[in-house]
MARMITOR-8864 format. One line per field, with one value per residue (C-alpha): residue number from 1; residue in one letter; x, y, z negated. Coordinates in nm, 2 decimals. Example, Ala and Ser with C-alpha at 12.3 -4.5 7.8 and 13.67 -1.06 7.14 Angstrom:
<sites>
n <- [1:2]
res <- [a:s]
east <- [1.23:1.37]
north <- [-0.45:-0.11]
up <- [-0.78:-0.71]
</sites>
This chain:
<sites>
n <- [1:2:3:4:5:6:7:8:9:10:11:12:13:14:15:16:17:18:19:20:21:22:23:24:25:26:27:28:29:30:31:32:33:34:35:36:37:38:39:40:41:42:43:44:45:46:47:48:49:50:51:52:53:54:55:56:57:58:59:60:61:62:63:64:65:66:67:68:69:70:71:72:73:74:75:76:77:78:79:80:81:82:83:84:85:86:87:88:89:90:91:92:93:94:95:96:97:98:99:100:101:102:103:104:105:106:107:108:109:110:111:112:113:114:115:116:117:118:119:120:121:122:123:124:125:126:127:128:129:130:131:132:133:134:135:136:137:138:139:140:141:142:143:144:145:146:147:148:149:150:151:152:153:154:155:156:157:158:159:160:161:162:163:164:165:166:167:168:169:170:171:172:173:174:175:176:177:178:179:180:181:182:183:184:185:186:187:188:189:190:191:192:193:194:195:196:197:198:199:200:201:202:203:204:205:206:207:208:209:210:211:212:213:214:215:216:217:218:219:220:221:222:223:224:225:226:227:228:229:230:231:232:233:234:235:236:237:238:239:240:241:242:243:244:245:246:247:248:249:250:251:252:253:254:255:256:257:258:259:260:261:262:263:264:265:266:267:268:269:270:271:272:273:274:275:276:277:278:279:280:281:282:283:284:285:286:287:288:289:290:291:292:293:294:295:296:297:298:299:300:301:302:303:304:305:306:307:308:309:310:311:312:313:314:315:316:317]
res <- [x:x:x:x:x:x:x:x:x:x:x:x:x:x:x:x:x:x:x:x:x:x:x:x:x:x:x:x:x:x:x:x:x:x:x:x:x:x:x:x:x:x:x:x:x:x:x:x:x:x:x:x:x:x:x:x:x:x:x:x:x:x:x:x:x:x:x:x:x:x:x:x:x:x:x:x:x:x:x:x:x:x:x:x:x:x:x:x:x:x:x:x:x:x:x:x:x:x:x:x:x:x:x:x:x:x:x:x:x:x:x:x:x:x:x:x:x:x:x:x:x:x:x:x:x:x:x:x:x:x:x:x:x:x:x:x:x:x:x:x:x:x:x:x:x:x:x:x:x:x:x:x:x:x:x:x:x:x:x:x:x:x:x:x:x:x:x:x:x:x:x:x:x:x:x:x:x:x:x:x:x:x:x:x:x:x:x:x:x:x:x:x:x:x:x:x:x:x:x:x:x:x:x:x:x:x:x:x:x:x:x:x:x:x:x:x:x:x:x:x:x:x:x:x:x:x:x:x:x:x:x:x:x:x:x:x:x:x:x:x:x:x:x:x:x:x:x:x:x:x:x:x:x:x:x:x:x:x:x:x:x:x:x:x:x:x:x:x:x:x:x:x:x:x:x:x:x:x:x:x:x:x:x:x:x:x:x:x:x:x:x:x:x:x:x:x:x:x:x:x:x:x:x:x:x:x:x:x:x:x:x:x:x:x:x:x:x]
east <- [1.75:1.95:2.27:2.22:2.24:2.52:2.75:2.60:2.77:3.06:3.15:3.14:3.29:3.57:3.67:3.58:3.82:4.10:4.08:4.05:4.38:4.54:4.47:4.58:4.93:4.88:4.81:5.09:5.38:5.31:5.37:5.53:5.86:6.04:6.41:6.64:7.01:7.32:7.55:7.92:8.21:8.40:8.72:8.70:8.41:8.21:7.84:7.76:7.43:7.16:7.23:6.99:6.83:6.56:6.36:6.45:6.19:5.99:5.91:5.97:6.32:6.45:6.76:6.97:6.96:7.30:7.41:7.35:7.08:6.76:6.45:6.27:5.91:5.97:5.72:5.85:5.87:6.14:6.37:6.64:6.83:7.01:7.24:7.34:7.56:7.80:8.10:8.03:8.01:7.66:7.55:7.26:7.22:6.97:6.75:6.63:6.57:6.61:6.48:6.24:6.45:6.84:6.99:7.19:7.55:7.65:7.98:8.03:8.32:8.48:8.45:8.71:8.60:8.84:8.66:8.81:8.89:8.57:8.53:8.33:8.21:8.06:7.86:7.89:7.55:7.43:7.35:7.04:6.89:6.88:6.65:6.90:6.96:7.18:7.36:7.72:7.83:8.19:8.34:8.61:8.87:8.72:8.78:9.10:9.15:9.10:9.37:9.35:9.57:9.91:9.80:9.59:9.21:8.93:8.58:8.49:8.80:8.62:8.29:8.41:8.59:8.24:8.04:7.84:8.03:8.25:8.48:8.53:8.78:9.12:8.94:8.95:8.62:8.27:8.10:7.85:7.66:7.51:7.52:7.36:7.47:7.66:7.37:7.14:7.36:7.27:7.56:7.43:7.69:7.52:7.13:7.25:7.29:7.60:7.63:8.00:8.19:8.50:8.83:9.07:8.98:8.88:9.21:9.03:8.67:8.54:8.48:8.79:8.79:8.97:8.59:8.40:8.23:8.04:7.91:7.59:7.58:7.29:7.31:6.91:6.62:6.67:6.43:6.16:6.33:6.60:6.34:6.34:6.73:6.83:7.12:7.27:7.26:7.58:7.49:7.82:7.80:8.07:8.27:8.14:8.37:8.46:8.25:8.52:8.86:9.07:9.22:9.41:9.56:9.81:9.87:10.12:10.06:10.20:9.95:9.76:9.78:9.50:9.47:9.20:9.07:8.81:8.72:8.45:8.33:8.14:8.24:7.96:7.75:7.84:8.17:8.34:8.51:8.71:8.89:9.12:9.28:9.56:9.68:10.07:9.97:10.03:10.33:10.49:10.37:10.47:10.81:10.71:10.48:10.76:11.02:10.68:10.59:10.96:10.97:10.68:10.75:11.11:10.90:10.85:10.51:10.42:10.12:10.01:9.70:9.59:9.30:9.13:8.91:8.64:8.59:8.24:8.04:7.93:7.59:7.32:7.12]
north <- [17.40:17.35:17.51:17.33:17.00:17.12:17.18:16.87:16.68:16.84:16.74:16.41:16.39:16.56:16.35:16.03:16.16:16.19:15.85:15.70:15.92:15.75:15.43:15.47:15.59:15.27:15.06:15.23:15.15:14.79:14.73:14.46:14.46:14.16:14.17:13.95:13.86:13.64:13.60:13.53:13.47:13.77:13.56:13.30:13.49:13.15:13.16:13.08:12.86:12.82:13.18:13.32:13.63:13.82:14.19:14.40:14.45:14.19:13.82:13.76:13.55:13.30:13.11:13.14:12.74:12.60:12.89:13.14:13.29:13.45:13.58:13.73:13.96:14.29:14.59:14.91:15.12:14.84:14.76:14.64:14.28:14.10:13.85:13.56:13.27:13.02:13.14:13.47:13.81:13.91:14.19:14.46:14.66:14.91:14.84:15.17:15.27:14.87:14.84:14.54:14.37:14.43:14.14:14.20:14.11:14.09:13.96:13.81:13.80:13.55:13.59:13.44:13.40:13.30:13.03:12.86:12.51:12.27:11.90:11.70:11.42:11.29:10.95:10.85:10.81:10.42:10.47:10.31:10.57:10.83:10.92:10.91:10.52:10.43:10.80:10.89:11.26:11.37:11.69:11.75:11.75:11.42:11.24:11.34:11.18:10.80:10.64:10.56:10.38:10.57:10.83:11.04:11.11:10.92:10.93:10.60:10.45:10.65:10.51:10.14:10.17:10.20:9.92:9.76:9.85:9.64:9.68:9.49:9.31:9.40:9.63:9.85:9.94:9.90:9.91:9.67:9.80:9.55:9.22:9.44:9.46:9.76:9.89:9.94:10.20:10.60:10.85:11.18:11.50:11.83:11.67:11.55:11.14:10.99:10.68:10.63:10.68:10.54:10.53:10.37:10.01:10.14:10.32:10.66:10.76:11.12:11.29:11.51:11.58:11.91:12.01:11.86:12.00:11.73:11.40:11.25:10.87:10.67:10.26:10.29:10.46:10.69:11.02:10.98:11.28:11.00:10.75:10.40:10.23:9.92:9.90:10.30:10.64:10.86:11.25:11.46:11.89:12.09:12.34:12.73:12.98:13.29:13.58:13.86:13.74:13.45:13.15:12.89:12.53:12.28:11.90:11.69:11.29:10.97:10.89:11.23:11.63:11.87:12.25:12.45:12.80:12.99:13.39:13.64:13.70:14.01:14.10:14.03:13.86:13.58:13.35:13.08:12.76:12.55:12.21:12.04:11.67:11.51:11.15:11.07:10.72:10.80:10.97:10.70:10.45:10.60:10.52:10.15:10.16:10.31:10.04:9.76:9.94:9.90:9.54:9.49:9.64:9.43:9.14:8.97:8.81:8.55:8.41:8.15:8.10:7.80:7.72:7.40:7.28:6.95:6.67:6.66:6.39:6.12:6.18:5.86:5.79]
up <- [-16.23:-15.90:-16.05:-16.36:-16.12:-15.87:-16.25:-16.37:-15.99:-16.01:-16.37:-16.31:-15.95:-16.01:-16.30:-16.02:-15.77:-16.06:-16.11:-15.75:-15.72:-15.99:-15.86:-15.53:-15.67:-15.86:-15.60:-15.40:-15.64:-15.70:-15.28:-15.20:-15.06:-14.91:-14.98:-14.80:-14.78:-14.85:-15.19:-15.13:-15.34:-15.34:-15.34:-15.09:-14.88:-14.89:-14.96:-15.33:-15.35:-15.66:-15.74:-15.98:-15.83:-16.06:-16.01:-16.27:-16.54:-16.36:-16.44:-16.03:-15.94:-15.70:-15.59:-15.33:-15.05:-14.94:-14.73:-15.01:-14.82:-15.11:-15.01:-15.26:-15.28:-15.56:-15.62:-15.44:-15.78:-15.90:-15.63:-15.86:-15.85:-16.10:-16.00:-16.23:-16.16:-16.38:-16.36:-16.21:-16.38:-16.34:-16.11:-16.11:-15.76:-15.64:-15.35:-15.30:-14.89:-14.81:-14.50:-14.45:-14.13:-14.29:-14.48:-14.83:-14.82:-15.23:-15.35:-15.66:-15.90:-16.05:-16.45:-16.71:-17.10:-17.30:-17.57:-17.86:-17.90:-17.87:-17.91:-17.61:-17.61:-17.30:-17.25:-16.87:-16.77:-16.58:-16.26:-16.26:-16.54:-16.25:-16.02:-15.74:-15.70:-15.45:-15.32:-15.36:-15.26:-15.18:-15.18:-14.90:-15.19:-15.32:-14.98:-14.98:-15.31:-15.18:-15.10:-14.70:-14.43:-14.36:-14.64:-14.39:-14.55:-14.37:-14.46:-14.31:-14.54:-14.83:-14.75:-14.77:-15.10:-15.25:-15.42:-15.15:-14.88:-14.67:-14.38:-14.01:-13.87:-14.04:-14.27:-13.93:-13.77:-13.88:-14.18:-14.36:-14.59:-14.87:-14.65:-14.29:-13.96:-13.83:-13.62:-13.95:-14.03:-13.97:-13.88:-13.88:-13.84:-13.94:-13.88:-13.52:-13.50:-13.40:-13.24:-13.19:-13.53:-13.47:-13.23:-13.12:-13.25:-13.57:-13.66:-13.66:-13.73:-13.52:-13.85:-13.86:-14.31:-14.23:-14.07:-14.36:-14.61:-14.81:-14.77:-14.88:-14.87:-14.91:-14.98:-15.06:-15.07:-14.77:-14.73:-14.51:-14.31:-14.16:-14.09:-14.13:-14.12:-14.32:-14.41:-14.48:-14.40:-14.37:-14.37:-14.30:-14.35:-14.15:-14.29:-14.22:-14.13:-14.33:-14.22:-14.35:-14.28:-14.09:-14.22:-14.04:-14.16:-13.99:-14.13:-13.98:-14.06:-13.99:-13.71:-13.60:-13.69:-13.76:-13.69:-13.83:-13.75:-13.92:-13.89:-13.79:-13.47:-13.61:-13.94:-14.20:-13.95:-13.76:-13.79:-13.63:-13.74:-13.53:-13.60:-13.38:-13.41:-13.17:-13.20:-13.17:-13.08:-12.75:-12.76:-12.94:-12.72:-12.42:-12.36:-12.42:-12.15:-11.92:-11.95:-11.93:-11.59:-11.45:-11.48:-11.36:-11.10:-11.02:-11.04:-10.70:-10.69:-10.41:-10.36:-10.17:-9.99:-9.87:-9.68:-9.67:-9.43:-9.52:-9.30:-9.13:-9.23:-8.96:-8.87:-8.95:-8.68]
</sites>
């Protein structure tokens, strides 16, 4: 009777381990395995953003923020990613050996598909159907666009070409934003306020365009995040630099000139982007001031002093 119950355990605990086996391998393969990285354009090196990013064979898929960075949570048994975005021929990459504190660096190429002819018709949508009331966005191209004072690209001479918006004194400095003062206004450069946005009397603002990369402009209802302002709130990005080769840019204008350098520091990891602006104000004023300073001083100034002295008062007794 014993060995009829010791056959009788082991028939059904070896089938028990068998499973318990399985299901650890189970358990095993569906891991989790956090995958992180950037998306570039394999062109112009500059991070792509809103990139589709999906696990193969899974229903799991994110998007890539503003600086093209993705982060993204797979099973171990399918570390495969496909990447889809318009305009871009779509990529599928293994993952296999990714280890958990390295960051993906994936290039995209540019795709062309040649379509036939097609008829558009397009309906300009009223402002005040959108969700969005009261922001304008510019592009560094689209700034350059507006027509400015000695044809050099402002984005404070941008900003006051818009409905709403009116300028100073000699349509120089300041801006008044729907009938407020100039100190209701917000100037933020990359998240970081600004409280002195323009020079020279108004002739220049301190937002070089060669540096920008977009600008958000609200006339009403700011985000919370910028707390409370009346009147506007000016949000300016900075350009990023290249991360895999250099490029340089010189513009000589009427009143200033620009030089911008961009590169790696450490190729594929960090980068640096530098923009420099000089005024030729100054040179052009200077030999003016020369020939004012040498008259003045052939000028023979005399001056008199003359001290006067008041009769006392006679005493009353």
């Amino acid at each position: 009777m014993i060995m009829d119950r010791m056959i009788f355990f082991k028939r059904i605990t070896y089938p028990v381990i068998a499973v318990l086996l399985c299901n650890m391998d189970v358990l095993a393969a569906d891991t989790l395995v956090v995958v992180k990285g950037y998306v570039y354009d394999a062109a112009g090196r500059l991070p792509l953003a809103n990139v589709n990013i999906t696990g193969a064979n899974t229903r799991t898929g994110t998007s890539t923020d503003a600086n093209g960075f993705f982060n993204i949570r797979l099973p171990a048994k399918t570390l495969r990613l496909r990447i889809m975005h318009v305009g871009y021929a779509d990529k599928t990459i293994p993952v296999a050996g990714y280890e958990p504190d390295s960051l993906l660096r994936i290039m995209l190429t540019g795709s062309d598909i040649q379509l036939g002819e097609v008829n558009v018709a397009v309906s300009i949508p009223s402002v005040l159907n959108t969700s969005r009331m009261g922001v304008v966005s510019f592009s560094q191209e689209a700034v350059k666009k507006i027509p400015a004072l000695f044809g050099e690209a402002d984005v404070m001479k941008a900003l006051q070409t818009q409905p709403g918006v009116s300028a100073g004194s000699a349509r120089l400095s300041g801006m008044y934003v729907r009938g407020g003062n100039e100190d209701g206004n917000l100037y933020m450069l990359d998240d970081i306020p600004v409280y002195g946005m323009m020079h020279l009397g108004g002739l220049f603002s301190a937002i070089n365009v060669e540096a920008v990369k977009d600008v958000t402009f609200y006339k009403s209802s700011f985000p919370s995040r910028y707390g409370g302002r009346l009147s506007s709130v000016l949000n300016v990005n900075t350009r990023e630099g290249d991360m895999f080769a250099y490029h340089g840019s010189l513009m000589l204008g009427l009143t200033s000139a620009n030089v911008n350098i961009d590169g790696p520091v450490i190729k594929g990891k960090t980068s640096f982007a530098a923009s420099f602006r000089r005024s030729w104000l100054e040179a052009l004023s200077a030999p003016g001031l020369a020939v004012i300073k040498e008259q003045r001083g052939k000028n023979i100034w005399k001056i008199r002093l003359r001290r006067c002295k008041s009769k006392a008062e006679p005493s009353v007794q």
